[in-house]
Structure formats: C-alpha cells, structure tokens
N, C-alpha and C positions, 0 to 999 in steps of 0.2 A: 966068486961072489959078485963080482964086476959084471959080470956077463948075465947072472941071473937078475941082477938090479936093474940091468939095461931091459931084458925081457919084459921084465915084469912095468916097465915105464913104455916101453913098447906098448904092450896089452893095454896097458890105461890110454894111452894117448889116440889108441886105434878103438878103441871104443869111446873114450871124447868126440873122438870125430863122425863117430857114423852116429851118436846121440843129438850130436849137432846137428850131422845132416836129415835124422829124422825129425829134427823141429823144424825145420827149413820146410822141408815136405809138408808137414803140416800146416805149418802158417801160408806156404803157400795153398795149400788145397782150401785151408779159410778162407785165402781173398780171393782165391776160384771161385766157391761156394757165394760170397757175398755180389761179384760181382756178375754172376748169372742173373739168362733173365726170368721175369715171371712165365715166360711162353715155357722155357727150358724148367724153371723149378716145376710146373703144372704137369709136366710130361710131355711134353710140344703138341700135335695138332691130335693124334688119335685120343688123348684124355679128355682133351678139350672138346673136340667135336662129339663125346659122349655126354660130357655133361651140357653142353647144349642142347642138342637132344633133348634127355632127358627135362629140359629147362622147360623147352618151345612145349613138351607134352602136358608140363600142370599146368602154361601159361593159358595154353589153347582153349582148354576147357572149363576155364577159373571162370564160378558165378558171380564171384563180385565185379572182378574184370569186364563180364560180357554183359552186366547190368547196364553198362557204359553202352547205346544202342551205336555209336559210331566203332566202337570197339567190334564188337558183336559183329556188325556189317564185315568190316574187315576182317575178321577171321574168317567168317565165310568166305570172303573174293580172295585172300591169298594164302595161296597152299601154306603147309605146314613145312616141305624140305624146303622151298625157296626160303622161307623165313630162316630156318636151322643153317643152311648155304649162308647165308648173309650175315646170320649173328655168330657164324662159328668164323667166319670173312674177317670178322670186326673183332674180335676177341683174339684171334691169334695176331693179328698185325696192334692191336691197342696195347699185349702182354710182351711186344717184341720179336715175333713170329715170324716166319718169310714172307705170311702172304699178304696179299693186298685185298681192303676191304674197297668195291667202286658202284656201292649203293650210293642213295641220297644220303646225306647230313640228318641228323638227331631232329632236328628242327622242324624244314623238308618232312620227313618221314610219319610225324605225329601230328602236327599240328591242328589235320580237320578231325583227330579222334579226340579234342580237348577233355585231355588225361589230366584225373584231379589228386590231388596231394594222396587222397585216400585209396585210390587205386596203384598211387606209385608206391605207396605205403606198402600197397597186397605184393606187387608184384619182387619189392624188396624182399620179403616174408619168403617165396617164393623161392626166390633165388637163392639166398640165405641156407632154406632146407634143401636143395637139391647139392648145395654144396658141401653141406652136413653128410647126407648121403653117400657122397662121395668121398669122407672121409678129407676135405681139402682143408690143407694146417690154415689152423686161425691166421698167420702172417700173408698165405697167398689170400686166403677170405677176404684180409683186410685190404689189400692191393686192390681185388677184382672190385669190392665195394665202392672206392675210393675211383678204379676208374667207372664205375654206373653211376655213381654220385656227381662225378666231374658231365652228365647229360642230362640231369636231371631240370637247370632251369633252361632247357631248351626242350623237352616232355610234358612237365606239366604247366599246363597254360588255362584250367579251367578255374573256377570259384567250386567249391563243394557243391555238391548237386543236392 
C-alpha cells in the first residue's frame, strides 16, 4: 500500500512539474512575443518591402496627390524603385530592422512639394488600405500609423490650395 501511495505522489508531483514547466514556457514565450519588434512582428524586410511596393504604386498614380503640380513634377523626375529602395530603407530601420535608412530627413525631402493637410490626409487613406490589403493586425496598423504620424509636421507645410 505504501509503495502504491508513493507512486501515485510520484505521478502527481511529476506532472506538477512539467504543468509548471509548461507555464514557464509559456509566460515566457509571452514576453518573447511582447518584447519583439514591429520589423520582426511584420515579417522582417521581404513583407515589408512588398507592402511598400505595393504603397509607392497607388501613391504614384494618385489624382488628388498629383493635382499638387510640385507633387506631379516630382513623380516624374524620380523613379518609382528609388522611392520603394528608400521607403522600404526607412520603414525597416523605423520598425527596428537591421538596416539603415541614409536618404534626406522628412523635412529635407518635402518641403518644395508644399503637401497640404488634404493630400496628407489622401496619402494616410492610401496607406491605410494597402495595409488592409495586406491583411496587417490592427496593433502593427496602429504602430506603423503612429511612426507616419510622428513626420507628419515636418510634410505638411502648405495652407489648403
């Protein structure tokens, strides 16, 4: 009887422990989880560099965008992959990425296309659905928003046209 009581305290105490140690696992895989970054939650550079892509293509061609005649100029004079190279540059080093963005600054960059609240408006809209598209959880959405939103008063710089 002794023996079977030890067994059976055995079996419990040896599954106590490996119950334990699968919350362990867990909790830690949690603050794995939490403490990843957006580059790594997005799928690191080949997701990103699609949905850029895909970004630079509606931005390219957008009529309210190119109503802007300094906009419009500029899509004419620079290509479409340098722009894609440079905003996929900047989006993987912004989300924590390995690499390094060594274009101009936000500011730099825009300032003779005096982009109005209403175009930054479009181009949000834009962005927005290209990452619907793509299926991206509301929580990275709300990340990548937050860092387009963090360049925004260094973009627009016009009064409504």
């Amino acid at each position: 009887m002794f023996t079977r009581k030890m067994s059976l305290w055995a079996v419990l105490g040896f599954i106590t422990i490996l119950l334990a140690g699968f919350h362990t696992a867990v909790a830690q895989s949690g603050a794995e989880q939490k403490q990843q970054s957006l580059y790594d939650r997005l799928g690191g550079l080949a997701p990103i560099s699609v949905v850029v892509s895909d970004f630079i293509e509606v931005l390219v061609p957008d009529a309210v965008l190119n109503a802007n005649p300094a906009i419009d100029a500029a899509r004419k004079r620079v290509p479409a992959p340098y722009l894609k190279y440079h905003v996929t540059a900047m989006v993987c080093q912004a989300t924590g990425g390995p690499c390094q963005y060594h274009g101009r600054g936000m500011k730099e960059s825009h300032a003779h296309l005096n982009i109005t609240e209403r175009e930054w408006d479009r181009m949000v809209t834009l962005f927005k659905e290209v990452l619907a598209k793509h299926k991206v959880p509301a929580k990275e959405t709300q990340e990548l928003l937050d860092i387009v939103g963090s360049t925004k008063a260094d973009i627009v710089v016009a009064q409504q046209r």
